[in-house]
GUZAFI-296895 format. One record per residue (C-alpha): x, y, z. Coordinates in nm, 2 decimals. Layout:
N
PT    east   north      up
PT       X       Y       Z
...
//
This chain:
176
PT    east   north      up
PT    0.03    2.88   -2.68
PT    0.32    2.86   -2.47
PT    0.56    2.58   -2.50
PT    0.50    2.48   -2.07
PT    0.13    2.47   -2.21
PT    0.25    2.15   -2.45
PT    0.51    2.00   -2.24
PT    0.84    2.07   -2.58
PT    1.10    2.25   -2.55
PT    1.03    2.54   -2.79
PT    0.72    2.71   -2.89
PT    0.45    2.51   -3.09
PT    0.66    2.15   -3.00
PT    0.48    1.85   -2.84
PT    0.72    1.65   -2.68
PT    0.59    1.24   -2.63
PT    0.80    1.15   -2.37
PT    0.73    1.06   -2.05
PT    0.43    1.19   -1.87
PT    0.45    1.49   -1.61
PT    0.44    1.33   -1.26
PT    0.20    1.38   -1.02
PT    0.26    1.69   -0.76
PT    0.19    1.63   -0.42
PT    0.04    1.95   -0.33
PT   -0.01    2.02    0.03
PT    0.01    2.42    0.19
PT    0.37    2.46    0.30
PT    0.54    2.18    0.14
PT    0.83    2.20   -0.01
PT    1.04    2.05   -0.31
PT    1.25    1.85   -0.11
PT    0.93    1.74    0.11
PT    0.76    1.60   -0.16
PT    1.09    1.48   -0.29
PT    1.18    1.30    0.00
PT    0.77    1.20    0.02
PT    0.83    1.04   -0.32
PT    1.15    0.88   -0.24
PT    0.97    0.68    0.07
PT    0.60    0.58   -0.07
PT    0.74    0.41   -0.41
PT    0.95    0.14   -0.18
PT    0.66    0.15    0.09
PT    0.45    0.01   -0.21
PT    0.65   -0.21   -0.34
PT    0.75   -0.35    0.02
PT    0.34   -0.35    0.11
PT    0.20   -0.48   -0.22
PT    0.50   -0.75   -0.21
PT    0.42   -0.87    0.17
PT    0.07   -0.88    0.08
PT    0.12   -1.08   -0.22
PT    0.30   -1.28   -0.05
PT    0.09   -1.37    0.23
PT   -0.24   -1.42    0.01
PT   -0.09   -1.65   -0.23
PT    0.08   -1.93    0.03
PT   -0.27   -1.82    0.25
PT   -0.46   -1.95   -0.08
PT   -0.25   -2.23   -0.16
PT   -0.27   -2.42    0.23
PT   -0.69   -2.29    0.23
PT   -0.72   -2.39   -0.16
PT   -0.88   -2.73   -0.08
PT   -1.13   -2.59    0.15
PT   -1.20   -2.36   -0.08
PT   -1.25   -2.63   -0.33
PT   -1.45   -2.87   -0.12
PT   -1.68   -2.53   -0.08
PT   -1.74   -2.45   -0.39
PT   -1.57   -2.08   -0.36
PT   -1.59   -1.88   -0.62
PT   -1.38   -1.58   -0.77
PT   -1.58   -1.38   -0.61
PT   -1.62   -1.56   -0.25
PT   -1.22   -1.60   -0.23
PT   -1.19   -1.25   -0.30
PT   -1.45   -1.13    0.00
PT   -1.23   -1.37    0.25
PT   -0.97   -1.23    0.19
PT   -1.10   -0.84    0.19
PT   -1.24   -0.95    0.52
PT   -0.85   -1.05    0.64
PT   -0.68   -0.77    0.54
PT   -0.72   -0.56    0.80
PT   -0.54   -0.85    1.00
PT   -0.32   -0.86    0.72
PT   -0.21   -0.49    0.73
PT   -0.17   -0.48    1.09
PT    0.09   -0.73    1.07
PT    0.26   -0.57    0.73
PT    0.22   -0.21    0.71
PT    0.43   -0.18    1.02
PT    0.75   -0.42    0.86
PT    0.67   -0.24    0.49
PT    0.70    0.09    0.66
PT    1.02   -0.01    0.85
PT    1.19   -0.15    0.55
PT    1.11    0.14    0.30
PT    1.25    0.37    0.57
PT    1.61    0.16    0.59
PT    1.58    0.14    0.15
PT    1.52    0.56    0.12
PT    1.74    0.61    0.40
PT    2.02    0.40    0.29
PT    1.98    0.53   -0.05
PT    1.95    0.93    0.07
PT    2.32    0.86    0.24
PT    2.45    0.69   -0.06
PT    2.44    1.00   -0.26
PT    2.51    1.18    0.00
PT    2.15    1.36   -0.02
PT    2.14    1.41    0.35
PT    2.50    1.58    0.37
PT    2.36    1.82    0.10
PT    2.01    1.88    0.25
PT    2.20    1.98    0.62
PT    2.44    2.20    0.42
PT    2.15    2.37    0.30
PT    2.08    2.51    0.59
PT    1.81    2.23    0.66
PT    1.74    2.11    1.05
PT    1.75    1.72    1.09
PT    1.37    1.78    1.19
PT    1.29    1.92    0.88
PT    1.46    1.67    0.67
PT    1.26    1.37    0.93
PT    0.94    1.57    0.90
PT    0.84    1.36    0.60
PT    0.91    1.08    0.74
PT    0.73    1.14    1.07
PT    0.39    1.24    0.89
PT    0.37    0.94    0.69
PT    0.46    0.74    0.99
PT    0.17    0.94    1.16
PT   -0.09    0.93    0.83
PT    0.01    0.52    0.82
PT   -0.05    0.50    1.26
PT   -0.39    0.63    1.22
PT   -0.47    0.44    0.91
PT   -0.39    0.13    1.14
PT   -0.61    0.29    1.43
PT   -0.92    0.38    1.22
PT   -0.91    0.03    1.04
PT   -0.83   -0.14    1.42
PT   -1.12    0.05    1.52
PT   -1.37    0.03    1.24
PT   -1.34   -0.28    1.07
PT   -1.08   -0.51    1.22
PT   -1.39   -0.64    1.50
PT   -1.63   -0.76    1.24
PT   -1.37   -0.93    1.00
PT   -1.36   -1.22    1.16
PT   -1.76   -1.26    1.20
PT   -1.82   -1.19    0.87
PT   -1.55   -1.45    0.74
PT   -1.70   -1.73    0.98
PT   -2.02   -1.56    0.84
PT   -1.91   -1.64    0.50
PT   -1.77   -2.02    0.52
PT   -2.10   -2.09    0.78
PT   -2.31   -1.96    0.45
PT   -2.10   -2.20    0.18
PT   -2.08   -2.49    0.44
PT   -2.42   -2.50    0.43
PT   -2.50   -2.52    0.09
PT   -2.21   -2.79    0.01
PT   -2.39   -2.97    0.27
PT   -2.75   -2.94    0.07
PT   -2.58   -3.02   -0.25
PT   -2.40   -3.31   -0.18
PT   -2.74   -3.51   -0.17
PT   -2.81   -3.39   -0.51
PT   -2.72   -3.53   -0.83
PT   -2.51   -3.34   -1.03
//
């Protein structure tokens, strides 16, 4: 058994430490493209999962009495607001995307990773080339959800408050 097999340092070793990362592994991508990949999707999540936190919870907390008065469920809240996050990434991917950018970038000239990529011979297209096909991957996510499932969002949300509406209205006859 080789000691690469186990992940220690010497033969027959396991080391416990921290867990071998993930490789990106696309056909002519290199280390400093999936380096540089790496570098910009941990802030774009951050940025994304933070806007979109964001936005839900002061979005629940003004709707939280209509909610309330319609006798929403776990469940229900969590359909309306599947149904508005396409309207909800449209409006944040584009900022996340922006502000990740300015974090990786700011952080690449910091350490001067961009003076050392360019003195290795390294084009400023190839060092952007990352950058530009997430930007590209992200645009067409945008497109295809735009496309696909942005026009019947808000029919089924109206769909889905018309449907609870209705039945507040037939229970509020009944005893309880």
């Amino acid at each position: 058994v080789c000691s690469s097999d186990l992940g220690g340092d010497t033969p027959g070793t396991l080391r416990l430490g921290r867990p071998r990362r993930v490789r990106i592994l696309i056909p002519g991508m290199r280390l400093h493209d999936r380096y540089l990949f790496r570098e910009l999707l941990v802030p774009l999540g951050f940025c994304l999962g933070g806007f979109l936190i964001f936005w839900i919870a002061f979005d629940l907390f003004g709707r939280l009495d209509d909610f309330q008065e319609l006798r929403f469920g776990l469940r229900e809240i969590l359909l309306y607001y599947l149904f508005d996050l396409p309207k909800l990434l449209n409006t944040a991917l584009p900022v996340a995307m922006l502000l990740a950018m300015l974090y990786a970038l700011s952080a690449h000239s910091r350490h001067n990773e961009l003076i050392a990529l360019r003195s290795a011979g390294l084009s400023l297209w190839r060092i952007c080339a990352p950058y530009f096909a997430v930007g590209l991957l992200l645009s067409l996510v945008l497109l295809g959800l735009n496309e696909e499932w942005l026009p019947d969002a808000p029919e089924r949300k109206a769909e889905l408050m018309q449907r609870h509406r209705s039945e507040a209205r037939g229970a509020e006859g009944r005893w309880r």
